[in-house]
C-alpha positions as CSV (number, residue, x, y, z in Angstrom):
1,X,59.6,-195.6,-104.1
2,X,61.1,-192.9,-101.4
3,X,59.1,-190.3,-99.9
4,X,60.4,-187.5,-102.4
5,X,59.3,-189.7,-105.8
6,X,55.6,-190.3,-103.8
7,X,55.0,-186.5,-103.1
8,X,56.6,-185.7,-106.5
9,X,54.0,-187.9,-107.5
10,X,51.4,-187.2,-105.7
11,X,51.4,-183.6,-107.0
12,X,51.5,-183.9,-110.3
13,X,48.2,-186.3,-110.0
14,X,46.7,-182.7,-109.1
15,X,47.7,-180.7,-111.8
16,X,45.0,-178.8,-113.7
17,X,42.4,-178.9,-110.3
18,X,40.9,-175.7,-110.3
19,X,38.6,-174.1,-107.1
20,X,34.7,-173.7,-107.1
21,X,33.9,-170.6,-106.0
22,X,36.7,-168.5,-104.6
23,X,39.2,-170.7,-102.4
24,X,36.7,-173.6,-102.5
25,X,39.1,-176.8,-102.9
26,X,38.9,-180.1,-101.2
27,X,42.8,-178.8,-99.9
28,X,40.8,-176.6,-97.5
29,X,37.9,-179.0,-97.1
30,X,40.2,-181.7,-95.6
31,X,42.8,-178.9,-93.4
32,X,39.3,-176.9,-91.9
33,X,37.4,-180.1,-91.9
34,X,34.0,-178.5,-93.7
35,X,33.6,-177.1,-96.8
36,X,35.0,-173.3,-96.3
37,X,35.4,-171.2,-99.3
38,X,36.0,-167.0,-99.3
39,X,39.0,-164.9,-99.8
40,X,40.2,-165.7,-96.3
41,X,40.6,-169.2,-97.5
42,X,44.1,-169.3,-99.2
43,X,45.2,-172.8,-99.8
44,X,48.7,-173.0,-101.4
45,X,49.4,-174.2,-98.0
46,X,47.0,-176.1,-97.3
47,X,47.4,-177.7,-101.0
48,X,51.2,-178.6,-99.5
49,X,50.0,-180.0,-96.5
50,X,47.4,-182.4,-98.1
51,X,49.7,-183.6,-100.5
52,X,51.9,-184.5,-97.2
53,X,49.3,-185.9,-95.8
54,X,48.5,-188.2,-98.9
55,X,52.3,-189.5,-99.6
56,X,52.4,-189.9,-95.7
57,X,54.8,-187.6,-94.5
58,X,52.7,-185.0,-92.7
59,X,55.2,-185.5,-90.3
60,X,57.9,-184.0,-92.3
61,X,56.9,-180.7,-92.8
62,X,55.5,-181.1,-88.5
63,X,52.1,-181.1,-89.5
64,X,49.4,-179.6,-91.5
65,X,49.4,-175.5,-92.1
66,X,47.0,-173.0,-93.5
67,X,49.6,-170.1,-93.5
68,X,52.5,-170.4,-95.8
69,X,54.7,-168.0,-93.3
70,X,53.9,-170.7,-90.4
71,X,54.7,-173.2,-92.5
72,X,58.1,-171.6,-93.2
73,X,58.8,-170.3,-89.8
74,X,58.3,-173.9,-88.5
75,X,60.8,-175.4,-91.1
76,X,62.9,-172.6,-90.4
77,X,62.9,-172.7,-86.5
78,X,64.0,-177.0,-87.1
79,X,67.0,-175.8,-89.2
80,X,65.1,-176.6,-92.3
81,X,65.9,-173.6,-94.6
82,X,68.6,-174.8,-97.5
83,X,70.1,-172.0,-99.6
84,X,70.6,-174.7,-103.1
85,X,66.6,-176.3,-103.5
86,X,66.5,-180.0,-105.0
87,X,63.4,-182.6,-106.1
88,X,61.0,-182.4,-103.2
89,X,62.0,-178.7,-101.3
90,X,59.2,-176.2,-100.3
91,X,59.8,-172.7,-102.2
92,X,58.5,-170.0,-99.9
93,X,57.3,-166.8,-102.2
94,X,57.9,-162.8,-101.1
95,X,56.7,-160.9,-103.6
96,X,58.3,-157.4,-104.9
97,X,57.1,-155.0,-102.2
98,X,55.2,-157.5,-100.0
99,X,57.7,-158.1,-96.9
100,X,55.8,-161.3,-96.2
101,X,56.0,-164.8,-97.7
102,X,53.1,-164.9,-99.5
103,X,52.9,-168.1,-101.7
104,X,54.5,-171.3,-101.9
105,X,55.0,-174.6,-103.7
106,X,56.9,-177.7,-104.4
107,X,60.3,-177.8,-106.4
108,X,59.8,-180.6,-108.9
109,X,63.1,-180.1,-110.9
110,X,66.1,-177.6,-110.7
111,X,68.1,-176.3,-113.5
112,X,71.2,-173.6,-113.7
113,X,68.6,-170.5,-113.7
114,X,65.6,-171.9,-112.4
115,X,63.3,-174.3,-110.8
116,X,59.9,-175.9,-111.9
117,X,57.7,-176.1,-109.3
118,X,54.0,-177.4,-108.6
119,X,52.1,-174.6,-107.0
120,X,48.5,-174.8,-105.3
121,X,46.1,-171.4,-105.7
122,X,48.4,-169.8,-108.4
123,X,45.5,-168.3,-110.7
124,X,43.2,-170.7,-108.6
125,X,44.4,-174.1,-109.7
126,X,47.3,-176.5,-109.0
127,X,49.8,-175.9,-111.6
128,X,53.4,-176.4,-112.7
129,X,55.4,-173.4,-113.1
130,X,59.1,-172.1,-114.5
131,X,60.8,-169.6,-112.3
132,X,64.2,-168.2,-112.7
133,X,65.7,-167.9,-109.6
134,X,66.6,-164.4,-109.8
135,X,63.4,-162.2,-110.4
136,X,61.9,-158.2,-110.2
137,X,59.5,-160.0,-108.8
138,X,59.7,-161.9,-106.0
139,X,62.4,-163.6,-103.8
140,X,63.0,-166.9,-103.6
141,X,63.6,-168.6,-99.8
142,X,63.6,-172.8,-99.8
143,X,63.2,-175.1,-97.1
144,X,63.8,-179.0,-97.1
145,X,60.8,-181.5,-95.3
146,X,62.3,-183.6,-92.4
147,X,62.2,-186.5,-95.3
148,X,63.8,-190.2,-94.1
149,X,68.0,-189.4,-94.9
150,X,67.8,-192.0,-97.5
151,X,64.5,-190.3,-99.2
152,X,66.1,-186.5,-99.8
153,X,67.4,-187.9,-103.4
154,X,65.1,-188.8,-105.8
């Protein structure tokens, strides 16, 4: 199985997981290393970086994040970023009138107007989502993990 079809996987084992209290999630109890919960707990990207770090290939996004705007200006600052997602791509969210990347996820499928993605703390659970690509509200920016060559296909 390549990496891609493992973290593919991986993430859609999760689906339906929902948080304690507010941000409490094993996600953040593996990245902080103690329970932690609180509104300065976010964890869609910590949620990206465990599931990394459970298809082993931490090493593809260069190690585990807390911050989804790290995350992207890590990617980014590797030559990461890809204008056209596929199976397996981070998509980085800025949201109408936020000029910050704000949320993020896992592309699981593309079609002509939109990609379904796997997102971590989106109404405080893991959950698959539809989103056109062109939206009021938000911007879409997509990065591709340092994946094997062989393993960017599914």
């Amino acid at each position: 199985m390549s990496s891609v079809q493992t973290v593919l996987t991986m993430e859609q084992s999760q689906i339906g997981l929902e948080e304690l209290p507010i941000n409490q999630i094993k996600y953040n109890d593996w990245y902080y290393g103690s329970i932690k919960n609180g509104d300065e707990y976010p964890w869609c990207a910590t949620f990206i970086s465990w599931i990394m770090h459970q298809a082993g290939v931490l090493s593809a996004i260069y190690g585990k994040h807390a911050a989804c705007r790290h995350l992207f200006s890590t990617l980014a600052e590797n030559g990461r970023t890809v204008q056209f997602p596929q199976p397996g791509d981070l998509v980085f969210f800025c949201w109408t009138g936020n000029e910050q990347l704000t949320h993020m996820g896992i592309v699981e499928d593309v079609s002509m107007l939109a990609i379904q993605t796997i997102e971590g703390n989106f109404f405080d659970r893991v959950q698959r989502m539809e989103r056109p690509f062109f939206s009021y509200e938000y911007t879409l920016f997509f990065a591709r993990p340092a994946y094997k060559r062989t393993d960017t296909r599914l």
